[in-house]
KERO-918741 format. One record per residue (C-alpha): residue in three letters; x, y, z. Coordinates in steps of 0.001 Angstrom, whole numbers. Example, Ala and Ser with C-alpha at 12.3 -4.5 7.8 and 13.67 -1.06 7.14 Angstrom:
BEGIN
type|c1|c2|c3
ALA|12300|-4500|7800;
SER|13670|-1060|7140;
END
This chain:
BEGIN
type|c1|c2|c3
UNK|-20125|4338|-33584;
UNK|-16224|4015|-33121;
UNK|-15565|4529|-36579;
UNK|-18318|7324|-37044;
UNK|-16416|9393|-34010;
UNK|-13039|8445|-35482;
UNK|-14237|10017|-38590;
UNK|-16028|13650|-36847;
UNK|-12605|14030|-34910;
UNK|-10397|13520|-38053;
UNK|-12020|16790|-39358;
UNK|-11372|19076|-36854;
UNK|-8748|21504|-37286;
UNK|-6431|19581|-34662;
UNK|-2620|19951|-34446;
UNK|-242|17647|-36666;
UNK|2647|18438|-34499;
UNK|2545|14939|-31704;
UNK|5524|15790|-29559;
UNK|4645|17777|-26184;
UNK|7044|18455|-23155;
UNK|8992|14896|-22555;
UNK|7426|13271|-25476;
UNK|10644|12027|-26551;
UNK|11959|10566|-23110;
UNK|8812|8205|-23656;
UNK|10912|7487|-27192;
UNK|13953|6881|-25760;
UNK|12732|4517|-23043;
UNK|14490|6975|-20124;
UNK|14511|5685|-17059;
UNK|12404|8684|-15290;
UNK|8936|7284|-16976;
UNK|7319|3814|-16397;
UNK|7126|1303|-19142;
UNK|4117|1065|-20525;
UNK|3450|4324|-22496;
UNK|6938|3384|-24260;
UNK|6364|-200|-24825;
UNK|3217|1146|-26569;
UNK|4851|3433|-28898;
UNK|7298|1376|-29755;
UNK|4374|-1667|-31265;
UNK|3205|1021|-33171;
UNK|6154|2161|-34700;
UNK|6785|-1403|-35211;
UNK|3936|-1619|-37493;
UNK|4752|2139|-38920;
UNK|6248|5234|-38316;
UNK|4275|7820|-39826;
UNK|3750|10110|-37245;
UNK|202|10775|-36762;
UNK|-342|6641|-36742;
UNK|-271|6922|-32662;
UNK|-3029|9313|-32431;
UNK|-4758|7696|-34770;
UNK|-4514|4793|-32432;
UNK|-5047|6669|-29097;
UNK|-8061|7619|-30625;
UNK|-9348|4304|-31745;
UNK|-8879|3171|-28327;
UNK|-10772|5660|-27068;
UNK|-14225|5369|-29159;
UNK|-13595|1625|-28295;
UNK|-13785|2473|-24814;
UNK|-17007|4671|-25187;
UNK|-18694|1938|-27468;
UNK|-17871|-857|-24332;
UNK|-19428|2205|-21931;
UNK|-21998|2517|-23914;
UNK|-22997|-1171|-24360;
UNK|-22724|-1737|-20575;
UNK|-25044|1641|-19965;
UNK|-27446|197|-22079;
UNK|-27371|-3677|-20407;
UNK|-27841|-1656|-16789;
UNK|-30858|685|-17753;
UNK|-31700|-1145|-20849;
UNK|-32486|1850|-22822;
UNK|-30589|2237|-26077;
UNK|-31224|5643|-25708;
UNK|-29761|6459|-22852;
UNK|-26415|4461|-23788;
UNK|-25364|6106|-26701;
UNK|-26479|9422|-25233;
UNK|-24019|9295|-22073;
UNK|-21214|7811|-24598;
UNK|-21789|10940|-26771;
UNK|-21754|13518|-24121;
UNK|-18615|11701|-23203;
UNK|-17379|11756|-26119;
UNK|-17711|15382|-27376;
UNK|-16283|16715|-24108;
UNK|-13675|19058|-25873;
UNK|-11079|19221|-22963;
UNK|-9577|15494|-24026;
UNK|-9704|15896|-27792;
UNK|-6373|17694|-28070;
UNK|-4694|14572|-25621;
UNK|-4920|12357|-28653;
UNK|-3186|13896|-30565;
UNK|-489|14657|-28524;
UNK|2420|12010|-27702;
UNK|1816|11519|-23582;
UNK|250|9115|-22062;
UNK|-2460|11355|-21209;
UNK|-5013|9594|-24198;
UNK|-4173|6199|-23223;
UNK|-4729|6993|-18972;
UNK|-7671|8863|-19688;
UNK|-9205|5630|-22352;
UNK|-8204|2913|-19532;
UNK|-9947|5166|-16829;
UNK|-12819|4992|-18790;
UNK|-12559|1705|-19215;
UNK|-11904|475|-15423;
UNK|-15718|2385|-14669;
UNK|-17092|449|-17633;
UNK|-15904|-2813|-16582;
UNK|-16456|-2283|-12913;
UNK|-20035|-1423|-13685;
UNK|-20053|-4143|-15741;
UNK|-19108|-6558|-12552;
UNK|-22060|-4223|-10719;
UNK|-24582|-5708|-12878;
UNK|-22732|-9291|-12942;
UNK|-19850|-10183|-11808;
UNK|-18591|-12316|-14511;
UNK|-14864|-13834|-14742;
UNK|-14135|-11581|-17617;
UNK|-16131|-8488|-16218;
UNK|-13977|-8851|-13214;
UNK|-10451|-9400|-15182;
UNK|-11042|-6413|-17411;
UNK|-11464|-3883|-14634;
UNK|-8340|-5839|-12926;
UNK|-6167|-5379|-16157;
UNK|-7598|-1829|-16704;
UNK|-6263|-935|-13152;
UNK|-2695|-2824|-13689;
UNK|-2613|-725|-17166;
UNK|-3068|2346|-15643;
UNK|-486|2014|-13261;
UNK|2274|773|-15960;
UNK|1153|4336|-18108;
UNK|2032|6274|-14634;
UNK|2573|5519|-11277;
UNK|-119|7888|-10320;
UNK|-2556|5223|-11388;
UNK|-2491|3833|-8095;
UNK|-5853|5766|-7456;
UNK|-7444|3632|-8921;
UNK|-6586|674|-6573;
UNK|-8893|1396|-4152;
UNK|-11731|615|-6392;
UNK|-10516|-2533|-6153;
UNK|-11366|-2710|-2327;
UNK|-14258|-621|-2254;
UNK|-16080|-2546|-5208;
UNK|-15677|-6155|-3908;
UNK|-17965|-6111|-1196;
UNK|-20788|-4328|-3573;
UNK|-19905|-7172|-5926;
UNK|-20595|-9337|-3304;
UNK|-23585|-8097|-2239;
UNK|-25180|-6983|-5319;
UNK|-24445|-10182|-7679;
UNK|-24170|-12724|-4788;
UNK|-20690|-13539|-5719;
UNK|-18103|-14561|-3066;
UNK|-15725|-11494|-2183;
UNK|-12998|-13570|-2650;
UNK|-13968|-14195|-6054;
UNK|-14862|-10190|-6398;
UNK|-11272|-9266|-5003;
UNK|-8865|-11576|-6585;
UNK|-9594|-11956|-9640;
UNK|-9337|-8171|-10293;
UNK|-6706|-8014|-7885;
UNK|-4469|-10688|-9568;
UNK|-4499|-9158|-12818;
UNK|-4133|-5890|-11652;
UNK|-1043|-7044|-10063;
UNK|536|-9628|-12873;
UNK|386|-7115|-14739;
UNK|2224|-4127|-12669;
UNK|4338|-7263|-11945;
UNK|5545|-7575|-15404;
UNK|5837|-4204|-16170;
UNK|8583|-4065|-12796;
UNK|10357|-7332|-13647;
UNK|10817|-5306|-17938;
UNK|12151|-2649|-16028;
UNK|14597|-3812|-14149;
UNK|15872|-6073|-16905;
UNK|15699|-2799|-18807;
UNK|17276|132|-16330;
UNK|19847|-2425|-14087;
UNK|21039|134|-12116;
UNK|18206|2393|-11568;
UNK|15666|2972|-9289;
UNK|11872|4077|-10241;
UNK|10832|6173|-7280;
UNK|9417|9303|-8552;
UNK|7619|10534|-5034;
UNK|10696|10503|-3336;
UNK|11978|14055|-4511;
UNK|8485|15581|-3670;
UNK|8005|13935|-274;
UNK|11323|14532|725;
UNK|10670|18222|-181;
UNK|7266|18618|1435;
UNK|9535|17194|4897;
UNK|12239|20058|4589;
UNK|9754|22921|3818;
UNK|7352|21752|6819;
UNK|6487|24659|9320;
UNK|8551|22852|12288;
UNK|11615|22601|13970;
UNK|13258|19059|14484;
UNK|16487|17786|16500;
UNK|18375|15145|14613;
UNK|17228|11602|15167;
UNK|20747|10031|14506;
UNK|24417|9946|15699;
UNK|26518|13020|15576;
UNK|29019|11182|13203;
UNK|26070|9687|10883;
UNK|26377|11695|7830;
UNK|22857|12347|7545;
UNK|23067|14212|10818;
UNK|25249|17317|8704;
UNK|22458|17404|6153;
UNK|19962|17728|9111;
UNK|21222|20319|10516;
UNK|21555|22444|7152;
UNK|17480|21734|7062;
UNK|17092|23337|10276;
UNK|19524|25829|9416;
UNK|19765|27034|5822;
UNK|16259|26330|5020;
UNK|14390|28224|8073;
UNK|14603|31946|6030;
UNK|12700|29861|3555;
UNK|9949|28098|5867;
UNK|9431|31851|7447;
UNK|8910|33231|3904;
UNK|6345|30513|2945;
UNK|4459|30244|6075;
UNK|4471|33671|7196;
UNK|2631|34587|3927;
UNK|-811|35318|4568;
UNK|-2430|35115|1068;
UNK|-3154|31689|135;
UNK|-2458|32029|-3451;
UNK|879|33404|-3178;
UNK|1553|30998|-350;
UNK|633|27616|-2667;
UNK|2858|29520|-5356;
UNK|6067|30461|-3216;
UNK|5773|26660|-1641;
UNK|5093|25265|-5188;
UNK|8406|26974|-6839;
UNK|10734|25890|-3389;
UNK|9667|22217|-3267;
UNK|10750|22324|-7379;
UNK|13841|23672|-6286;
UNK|14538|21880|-3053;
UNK|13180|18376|-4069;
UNK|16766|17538|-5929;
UNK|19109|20204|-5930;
UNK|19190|21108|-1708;
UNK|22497|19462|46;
UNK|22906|17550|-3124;
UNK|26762|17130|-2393;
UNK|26236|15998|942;
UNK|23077|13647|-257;
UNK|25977|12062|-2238;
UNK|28358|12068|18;
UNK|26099|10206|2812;
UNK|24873|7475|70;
UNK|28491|6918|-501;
UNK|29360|6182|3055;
UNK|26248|4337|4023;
UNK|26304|2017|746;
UNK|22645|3389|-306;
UNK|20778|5468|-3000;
UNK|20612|8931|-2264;
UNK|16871|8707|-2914;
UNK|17317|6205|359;
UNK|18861|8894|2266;
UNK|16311|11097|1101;
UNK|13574|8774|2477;
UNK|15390|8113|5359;
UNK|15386|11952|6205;
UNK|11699|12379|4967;
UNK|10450|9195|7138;
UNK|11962|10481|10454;
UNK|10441|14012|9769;
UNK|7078|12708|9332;
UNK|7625|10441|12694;
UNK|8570|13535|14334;
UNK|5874|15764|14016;
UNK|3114|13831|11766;
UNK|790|17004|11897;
UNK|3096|19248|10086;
UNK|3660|17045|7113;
UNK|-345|16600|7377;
UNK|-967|20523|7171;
UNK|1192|20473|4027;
UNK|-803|17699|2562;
UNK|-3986|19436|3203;
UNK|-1843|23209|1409;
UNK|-1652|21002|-1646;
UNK|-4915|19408|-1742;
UNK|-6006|23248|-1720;
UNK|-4022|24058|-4341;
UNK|-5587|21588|-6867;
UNK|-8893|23621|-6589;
UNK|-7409|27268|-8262;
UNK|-9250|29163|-10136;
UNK|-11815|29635|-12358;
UNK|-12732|29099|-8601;
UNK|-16435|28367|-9373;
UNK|-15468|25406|-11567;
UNK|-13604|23985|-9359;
UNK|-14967|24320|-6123;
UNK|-18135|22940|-7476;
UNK|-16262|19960|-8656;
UNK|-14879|19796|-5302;
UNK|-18419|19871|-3639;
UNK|-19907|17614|-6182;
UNK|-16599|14750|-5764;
UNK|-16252|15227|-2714;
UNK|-20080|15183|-1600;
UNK|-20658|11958|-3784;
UNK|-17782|9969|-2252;
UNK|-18486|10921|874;
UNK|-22433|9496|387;
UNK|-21137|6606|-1387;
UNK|-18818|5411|1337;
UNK|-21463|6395|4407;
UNK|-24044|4026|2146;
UNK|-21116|1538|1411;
UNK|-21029|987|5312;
UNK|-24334|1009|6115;
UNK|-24533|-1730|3292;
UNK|-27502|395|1590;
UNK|-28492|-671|-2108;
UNK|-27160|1163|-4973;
UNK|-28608|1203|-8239;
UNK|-26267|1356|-11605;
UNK|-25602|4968|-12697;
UNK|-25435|6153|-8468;
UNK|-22475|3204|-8718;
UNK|-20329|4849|-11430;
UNK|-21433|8418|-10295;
UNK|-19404|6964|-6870;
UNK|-16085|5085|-8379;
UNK|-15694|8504|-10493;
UNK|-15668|10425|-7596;
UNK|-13978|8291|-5450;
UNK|-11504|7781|-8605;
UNK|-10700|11739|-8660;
UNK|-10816|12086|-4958;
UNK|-8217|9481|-5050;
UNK|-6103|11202|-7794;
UNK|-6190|14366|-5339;
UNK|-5187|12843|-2898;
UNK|-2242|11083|-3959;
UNK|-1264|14685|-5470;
UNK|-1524|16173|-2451;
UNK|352|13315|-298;
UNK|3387|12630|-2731;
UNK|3357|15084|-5793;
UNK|2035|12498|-8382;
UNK|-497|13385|-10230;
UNK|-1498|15650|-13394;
UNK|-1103|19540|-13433;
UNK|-4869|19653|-14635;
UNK|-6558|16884|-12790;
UNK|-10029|18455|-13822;
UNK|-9441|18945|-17379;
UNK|-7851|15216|-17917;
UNK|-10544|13617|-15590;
UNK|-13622|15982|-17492;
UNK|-15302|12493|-18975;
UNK|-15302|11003|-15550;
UNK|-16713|14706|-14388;
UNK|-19584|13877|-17394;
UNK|-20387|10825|-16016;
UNK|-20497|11400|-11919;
UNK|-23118|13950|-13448;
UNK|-25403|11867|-15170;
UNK|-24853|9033|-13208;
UNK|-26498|10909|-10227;
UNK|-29421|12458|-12338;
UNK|-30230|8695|-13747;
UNK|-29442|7798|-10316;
UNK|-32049|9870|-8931;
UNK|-34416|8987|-11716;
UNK|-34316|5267|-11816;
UNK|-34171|5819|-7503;
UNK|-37090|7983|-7126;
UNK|-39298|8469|-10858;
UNK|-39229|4951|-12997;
UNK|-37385|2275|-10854;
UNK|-35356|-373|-13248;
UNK|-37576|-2989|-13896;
UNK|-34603|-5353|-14480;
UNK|-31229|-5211|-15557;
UNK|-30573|-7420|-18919;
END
């Protein structure tokens, strides 16, 4: 099956040209990215450097992933049937195609999402030492491809107790043996960059979160001594900025007001007060990401329900049009995780495919979230997350089946 889809894809009339926007940064190990995207270019082009060899390898890894999804569908309902036909509905979505062959760590975040619901249905139907360590190490993989993987951490916490109750295993066997992978191998991936990048930090939320502070609708008095420095960059927030704050929030339309917030965080988030950001890091001894933190933690103290409305503006922003797509993806993610989590509580049963329709919509929920909070995330969360969209889908019809029509007479 792998080799079969390897082959179908190879035909179509895909692009040869790999490198996208910041492909080569991943090349030239820049600080700005995590490690593992350019560790993993790097073993390839140990082995060669012809150029389509990495999306002939993203690709690989991908029908791997749908022929380990489709094994585990078919030891959960087993029906051979119905576990190659999920995998292939999966696997001809045509939004992710293109990701292959295109040098970003989309392919790679997209195959080890796939591969964290596989294993941690997997541990659903039997939570096994090396169920449980895959969907750890699929986690910790994520998160050393992009930072943003740390969605997928609450899985971790949600699925224990499920583990637990469906498999009779001990939740502290069904946390921490996921949980210690997970984390060995983030831990690995820190302790290779900072070996790497001495001098640098990694703290790519800080310029969004900082911005989301100084473009909240409020006005804020200075939380620190007149002769701190930050208390002169302070005061040109309150000051310089509030023209700008009128302009966004004092725009009625909710497009234009997502847009004119969207292009003044981009512009704010590293280039407002910059001199005086420097200035203040050079008399305090710190970062000027610090000082930005320090600023953005003390405006979120102040008034928490402004930086929560601007949360909630960007949250609304990820659901743009075609608005009929997306809302119902909304209603559908939403709706699910909301179910799952009232059942999780109440400690109801869940069968297979009503468990992976719930960790993929508490997995893009999650995503959406940390979009919305920090500014992490992927400008088309519903196009790069469309195979988890596939299976929420059919996980809820065979839910609803094997619930209501022809119960699972056992799981193999």
């Amino acid at each position: 099956m792998p080799l079969l889809y390897i082959v179908l894809v190879l035909q179509l009339p895909l692009g040869q040209n790999l490198l996208a926007d910041g492909s080569q940064a991943y090349l030239d190990f820049s600080p700005e990215h995590s490690l593992g995207y350019p560790f993993f270019l790097k073993i390839i082009r140990f082995f060669s450097t012809a150029p389509l060899i990495v999306a002939y390898v993203q690709l690989g890894l991908f029908a791997l992933a749908l022929l380990h999804l489709s094994v585990t569908l078919f030891r959960v309902t087993a029906s051979h049937f119905l576990g190659v036909s999920v995998a292939l509905l999966v696997a001809l979505n045509p939004f992710v195609l293109e990701y292959h062959f295109r040098l970003s760590t989309d392919s790679l975040f997209v195959t080890t999402s796939l591969l964290t619901l596989s294993f941690l249905l997997s541990c659903f139907r039997r939570a096994r030492f090396l169920n449980l360590s895959g969907f750890g190490a699929m986690i910790g993989i994520g998160l050393s491809l992009q930072p943003y993987g740390l969605a997928h951490v609450l899985l971790l916490f949600i699925a224990a107790p499920l583990n637990r109750k469906k498999n009779y295993c001990s939740f502290p066997k069904a946390l921490l043996i996921p949980l210690t992978l997970c984390l060995a191998i983030v831990g690995i991936e820190v302790v290779a960059y900072n070996a790497l990048h001495e001098n640098h930090e990694f703290r790519p939320a800080t310029a969004k979160i900082y911005a989301n502070t100084i473009l909240m609708e409020t006005q804020q008095s200075t939380p620190y001594a007149p002769k701190d420095p930050r208390t002169a960059i302070w005061h040109k927030i309150e000051h310089d900025l509030a023209p700008v704050r009128t302009e966004i929030w004092q725009t009625a339309a909710s497009k234009d007001r997502q847009q004119l917030l969207g292009q003044h965080i981009e512009e704010s988030g590293q280039d407002f007060a910059v001199n005086a950001m420097t200035q203040a890091a050079f008399l305090l001894g710190k970062s000027v990401d610090d000082i930005r933190m320090d600023i953005a933690s003390a405006r979120i103290v102040q008034d928490p329900l402004a930086f929560l409305f601007i949360t909630v503006e960007h949250y609304r922003s990820i659901w743009v049009e075609p608005f009929a797509l997306h809302y119902a993806v909304l209603l559908l993610t939403a709706a699910t995780s909301f179910i799952g989590l009232w059942m999780w509580v109440k400690g109801a049963a869940f069968n297979a495919p009503c468990a992976i329709a719930v960790y993929g919509a508490l997995m893009i929920q999650g995503h959406a979230l940390i979009y919305a909070h920090s500014g992490l995330g992927h400008g088309t969360l519903i196009t790069l997350f469309s195979p988890v969209i596939t299976l929420i889908i059919l996980g809820l019809v065979l839910g609803f089946y094997f619930c209501f029509i022809n119960p699972l007479r056992r799981e193999t």
